[in-house]
N, C-alpha and C positions, 0 to 999 in steps of 0.2 A: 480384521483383528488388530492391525496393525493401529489404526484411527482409536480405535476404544480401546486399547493400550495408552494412548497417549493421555485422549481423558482421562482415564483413570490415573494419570499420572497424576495430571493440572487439579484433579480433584482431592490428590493427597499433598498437594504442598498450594493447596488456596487457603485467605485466610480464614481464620478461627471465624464460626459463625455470630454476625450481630458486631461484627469488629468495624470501629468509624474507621473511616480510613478518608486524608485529604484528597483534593484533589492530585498532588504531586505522586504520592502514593500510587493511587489509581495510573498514571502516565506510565511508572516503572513496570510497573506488574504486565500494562500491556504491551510495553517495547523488549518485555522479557519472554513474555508467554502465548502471545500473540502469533499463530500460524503466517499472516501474512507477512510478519518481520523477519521471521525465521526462512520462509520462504526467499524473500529481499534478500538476506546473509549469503544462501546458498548461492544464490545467482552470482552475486561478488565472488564466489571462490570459485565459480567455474567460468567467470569470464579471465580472471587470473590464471587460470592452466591454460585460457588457449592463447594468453600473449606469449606463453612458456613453451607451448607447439607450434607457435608462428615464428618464434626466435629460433627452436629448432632448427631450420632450414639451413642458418647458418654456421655451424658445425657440421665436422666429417659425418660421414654415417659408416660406421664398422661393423663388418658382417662376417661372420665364420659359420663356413660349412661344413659338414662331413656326411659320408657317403659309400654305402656297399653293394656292390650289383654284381651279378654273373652274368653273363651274356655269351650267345654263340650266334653267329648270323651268316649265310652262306655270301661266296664270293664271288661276284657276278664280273668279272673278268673276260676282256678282249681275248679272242684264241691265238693261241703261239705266242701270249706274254708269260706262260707258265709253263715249266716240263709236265708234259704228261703225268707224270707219278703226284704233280702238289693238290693239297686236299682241297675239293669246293667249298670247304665248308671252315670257317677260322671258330675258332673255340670249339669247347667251353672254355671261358678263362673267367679267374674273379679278377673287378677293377674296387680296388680302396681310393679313397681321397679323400684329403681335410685341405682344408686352403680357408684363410684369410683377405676379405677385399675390404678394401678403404675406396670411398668416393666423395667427391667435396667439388660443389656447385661453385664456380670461380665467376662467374657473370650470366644475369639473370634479368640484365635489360630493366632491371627498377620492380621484378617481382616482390621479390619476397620484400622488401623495404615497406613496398604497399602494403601488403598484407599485412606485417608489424605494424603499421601505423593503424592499420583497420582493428585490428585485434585490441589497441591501446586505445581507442576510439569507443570499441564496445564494452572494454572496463570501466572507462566512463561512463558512461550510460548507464551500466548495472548499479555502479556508485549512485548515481543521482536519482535511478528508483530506488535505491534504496532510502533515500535523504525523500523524496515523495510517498511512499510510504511510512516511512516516520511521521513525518508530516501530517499525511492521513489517519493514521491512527490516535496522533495526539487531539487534532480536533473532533474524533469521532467520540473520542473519552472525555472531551471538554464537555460537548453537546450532551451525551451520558449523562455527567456528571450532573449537571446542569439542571437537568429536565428530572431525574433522579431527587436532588434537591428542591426544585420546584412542585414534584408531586405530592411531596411530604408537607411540604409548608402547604399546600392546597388539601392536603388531608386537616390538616390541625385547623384552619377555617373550616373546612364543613362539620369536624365537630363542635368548634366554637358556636355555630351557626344553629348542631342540634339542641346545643342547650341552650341556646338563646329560644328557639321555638318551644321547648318544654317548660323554660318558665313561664314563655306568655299564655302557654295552654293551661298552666297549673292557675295563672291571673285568669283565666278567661273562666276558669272552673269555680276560681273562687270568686268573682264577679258575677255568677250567673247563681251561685248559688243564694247569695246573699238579695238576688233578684234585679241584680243593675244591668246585666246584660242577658240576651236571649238567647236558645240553646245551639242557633245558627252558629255566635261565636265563637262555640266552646269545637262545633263540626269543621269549621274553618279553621280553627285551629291545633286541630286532631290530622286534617289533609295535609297541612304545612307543615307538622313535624313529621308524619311518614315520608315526605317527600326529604325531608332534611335527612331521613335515613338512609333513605336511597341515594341520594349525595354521597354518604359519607362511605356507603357500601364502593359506590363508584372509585371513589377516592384512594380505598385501599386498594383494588383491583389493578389502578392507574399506578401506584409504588410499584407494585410487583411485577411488571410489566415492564417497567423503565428500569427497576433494577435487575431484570436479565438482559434488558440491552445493556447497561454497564457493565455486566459481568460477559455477557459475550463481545464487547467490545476491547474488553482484557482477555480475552483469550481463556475465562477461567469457565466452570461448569454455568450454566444460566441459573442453577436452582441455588446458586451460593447467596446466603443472607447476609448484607452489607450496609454499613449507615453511612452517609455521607458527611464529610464534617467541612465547616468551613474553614476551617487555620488554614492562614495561606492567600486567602482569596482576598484581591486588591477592592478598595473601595471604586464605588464605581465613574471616576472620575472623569477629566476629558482626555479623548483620546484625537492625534494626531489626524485630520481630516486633510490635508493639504493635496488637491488630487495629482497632482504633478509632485509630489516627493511620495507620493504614494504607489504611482505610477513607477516613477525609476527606481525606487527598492523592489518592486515585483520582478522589474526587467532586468532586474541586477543579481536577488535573491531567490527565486522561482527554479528548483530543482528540474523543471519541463523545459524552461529556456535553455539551462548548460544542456539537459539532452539533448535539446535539437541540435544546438548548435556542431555536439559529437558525432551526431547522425551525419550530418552536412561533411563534417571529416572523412567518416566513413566512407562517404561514396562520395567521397574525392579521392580516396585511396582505392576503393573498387574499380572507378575507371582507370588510374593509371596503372593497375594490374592488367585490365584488360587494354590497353596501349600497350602495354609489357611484350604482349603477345607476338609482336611486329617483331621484336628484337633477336637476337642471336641470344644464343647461350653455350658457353662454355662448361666443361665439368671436367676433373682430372679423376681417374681412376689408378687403380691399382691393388693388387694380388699377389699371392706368395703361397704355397702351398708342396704337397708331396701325394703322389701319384704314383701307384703299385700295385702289381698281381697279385701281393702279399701285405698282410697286416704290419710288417718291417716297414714300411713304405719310408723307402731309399733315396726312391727318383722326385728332385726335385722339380718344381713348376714356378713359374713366374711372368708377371706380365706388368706392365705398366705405361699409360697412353694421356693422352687430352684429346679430347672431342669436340668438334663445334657444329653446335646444330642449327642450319640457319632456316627459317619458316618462309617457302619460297609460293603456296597457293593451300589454302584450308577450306574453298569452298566458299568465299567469302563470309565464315564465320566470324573470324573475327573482327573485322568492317562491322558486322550485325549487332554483335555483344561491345564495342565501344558504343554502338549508337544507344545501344541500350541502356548500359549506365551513364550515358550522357541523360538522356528523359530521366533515370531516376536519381540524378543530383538534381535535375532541375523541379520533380517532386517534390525530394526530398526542404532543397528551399522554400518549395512552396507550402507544406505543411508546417514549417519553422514557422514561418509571416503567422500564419493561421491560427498555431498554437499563440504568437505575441498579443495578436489579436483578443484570443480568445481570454486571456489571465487579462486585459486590460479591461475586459467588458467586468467578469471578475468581479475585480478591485471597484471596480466604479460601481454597480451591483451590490458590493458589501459595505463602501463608504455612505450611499443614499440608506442602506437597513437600520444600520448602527444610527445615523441620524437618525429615522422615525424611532427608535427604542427609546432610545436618548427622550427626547416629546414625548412618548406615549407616556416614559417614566414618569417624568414632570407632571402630566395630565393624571396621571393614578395615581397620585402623592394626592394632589388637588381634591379628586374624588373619595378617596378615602377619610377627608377629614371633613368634606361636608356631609357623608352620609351618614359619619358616627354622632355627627354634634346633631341632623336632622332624626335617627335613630332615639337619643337620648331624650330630645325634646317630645318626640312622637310616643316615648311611653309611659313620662311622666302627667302626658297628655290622654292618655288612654285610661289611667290608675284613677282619674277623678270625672273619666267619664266626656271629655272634650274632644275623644275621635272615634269612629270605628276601628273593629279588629281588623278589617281590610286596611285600612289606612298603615296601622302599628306591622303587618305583616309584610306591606309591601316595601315600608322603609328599613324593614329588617331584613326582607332579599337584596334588598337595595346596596345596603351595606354588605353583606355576602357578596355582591359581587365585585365591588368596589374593592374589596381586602384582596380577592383572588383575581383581581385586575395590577393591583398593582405588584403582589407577586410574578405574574405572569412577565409584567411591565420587565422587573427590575431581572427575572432571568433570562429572558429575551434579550437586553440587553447585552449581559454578560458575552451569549451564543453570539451577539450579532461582533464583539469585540472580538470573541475568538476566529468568526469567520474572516473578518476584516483580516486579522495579522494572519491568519493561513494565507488569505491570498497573496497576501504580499511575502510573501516565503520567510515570515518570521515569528511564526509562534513555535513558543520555547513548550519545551517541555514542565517548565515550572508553571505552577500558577500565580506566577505573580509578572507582570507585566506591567 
């Protein structure tokens, strides 16, 4: 109930159906509405209460009691320490008591210190998933966006494409009728536009599709109707390839790197908790109270001490648990290296993509303007009778595909620029880079 309450929340304040909306748009709506951000947030707040329960420790602890009992218990007494006549038996009596204790840890051999530092260790941590989930979400909305925008321009080609086939079918009818072509042409040309249909059918299919991934990628209902607009979106220019300045803004900026490294804190501060163990500890106590048969409680109570608790044999548990968190600092380094590793392959992974897009671009700019000039010549060529309808149909998929190559080209791109600056921990929320 709880889940579909929320939706129906996201579904009264998503936007107005059919609304364009940029890309930078789309980024807010999902750093707002977004379960997994929201998620992210919580976690920062409850890593922050437990640096606030780990600092605890060092303040008093103030405790007040109170308390009513009746009791009677017989008196098991040595013979001839009592006259004859005293009773075996002492009560009934009531006992009252309220009393007051204060106690305050004065040395702790480097505990709690650790534990503060482990505690501020995993604030971090929480902090920089949360800056990785940013992170994540902005490029999932890019990709969205993206591919959202790509299926719409690959719609508007296949319908360009249907009417390019209806007019050749309507030339191939009017050619056949007048006796210049044979009724082959006119069937040939009857398969090519059903087929152009069925494209175009695809085409729509592929929008609505991509546009519930963008809308569940914002966190909003999946059936919300959305246009994508381009305001905002940078030309698609050079982008910085240098693999070594590429490399150290990842190992610099890469929200995974500061976690490990918090990690590596952590269980530096968990072993010398458990080295703690060795140590002495000190604590001062103290009490104040009133004590009575009667609700007057008259008689006063008091006590007040210091304590030292020295750890002189545990079984050799604690021997066991330093060795332990010794092994898991030295894991923990060793998943840090791992992770470095890992964002390096990465980067070098996103710099070789973005290169091929970059070409492929170049190559489907190319192709698109010899198929339209090979297109144009092929049906002024067919109108007087100097090719077949085979001919005229194949340089007019030809171009279909060539229009929805370089589409394809030019948002692949974009994707492969977005991924590039995710890895290297620097894509912005805006879209303009």
């Amino acid at each position: 109930m709880l889940i579909m309450s929320r939706l129906a929340s996201g579904a009264e304040s998503s936007p107005s159906p059919g609304r364009e909306m940029t890309l930078d748009d789309c980024v807010k709506i999902a750093l707002d509405k977004n379960p997994a951000a929201r998620a992210s947030a919580e976690e920062i707040i409850a890593a922050k209460e437990t640096v606030g329960e780990a600092r605890a420790s060092y303040y008093p602890e103030l405790k007040a009691t109170a308390s009513y009992s009746r009791w009677q218990t017989r008196a098991f007494l040595p013979e001839g320490l009592l006259p004859p006549t005293a009773p075996s038996v002492i009560g009934p009596t009531d006992d009252y008591k309220a009393q007051g204790t204060v106690r305050l840890l004065l040395l702790d051999s480097g505990e709690r210190s650790a534990s503060l530092r482990m505690a501020k260790a995993l604030q971090g941590i929480s902090g920089d998933n949360f800056n990785r989930t940013k992170q994540d979400l902005i490029l999932n909305v890019h990709v969205s966006f993206f591919r959202l925008a790509a299926s719409i321009e690959m719609r508007s080609v296949a319908s360009q494409n249907l009417a390019r086939t209806e007019a050749h079918l309507k030339l191939a009818q009017d050619r056949q009728s007048a006796g210049a072509t044979p009724q082959s042409d006119v069937l040939r040309a009857k398969v090519a536009s059903a087929e152009a249909k069925l494209e175009l059918v695809r085409a729509n299919s592929l929008v609505n599709i991509n546009m519930g991934g963008l809308n569940t990628a914002m966190g909003l209902p999946v059936e919300t109707a959305l246009l994508p607009r381009r305001e905002g979106l940078d030309a698609l220019s050079h982008v910085q390839t240098n693999t070594s300045l590429l490399l150290a803004e990842a190992l610099m900026s890469r929200p995974e790197i500061k976690a490990a490294q918090k990690r590596i804190e952590s269980a530096q501060s968990s072993l010398t908790m458990a080295k703690g163990e060795y140590g002495p500890k000190l604590r001062a106590e103290g009490s104040y109270g009133f004590r009575d048969d009667s609700s007057d409680l008259e008689d006063k109570e008091y006590a007040a001490g210091i304590s030292l608790e020295v750890p002189l044999f545990s079984g050799f548990s604690t021997k066991h648990r330093v060795a332990e968190r010794n092994a898991q600092l030295s894991k923990t380094e060793a998943e840090a290296e791992a992770t470095a590793l890992l964002i390096q392959q990465e980067v070098w992974t996103a710099k070789l993509k973005l290169q091929e897009a970059a070409e492929s671009l170049e190559t489907a700019d190319s192709r698109v303007k010899d198929a339209t000039e090979s297109a144009r010549i092929t049906d002024e060529r067919y109108k007087v009778g100097g090719c077949t309808i085979t001919d005229l149909l194949d340089t007019q998929t030809a171009l279909a595909k060539a229009e929805a190559g370089k589409i394809e080209a030019e948002w692949n791109m974009r994707i492969a620029k977005a991924v590039l600056a995710h890895s290297t921990g620097s894509l912005s929320s805006s879209a303009k880079k």
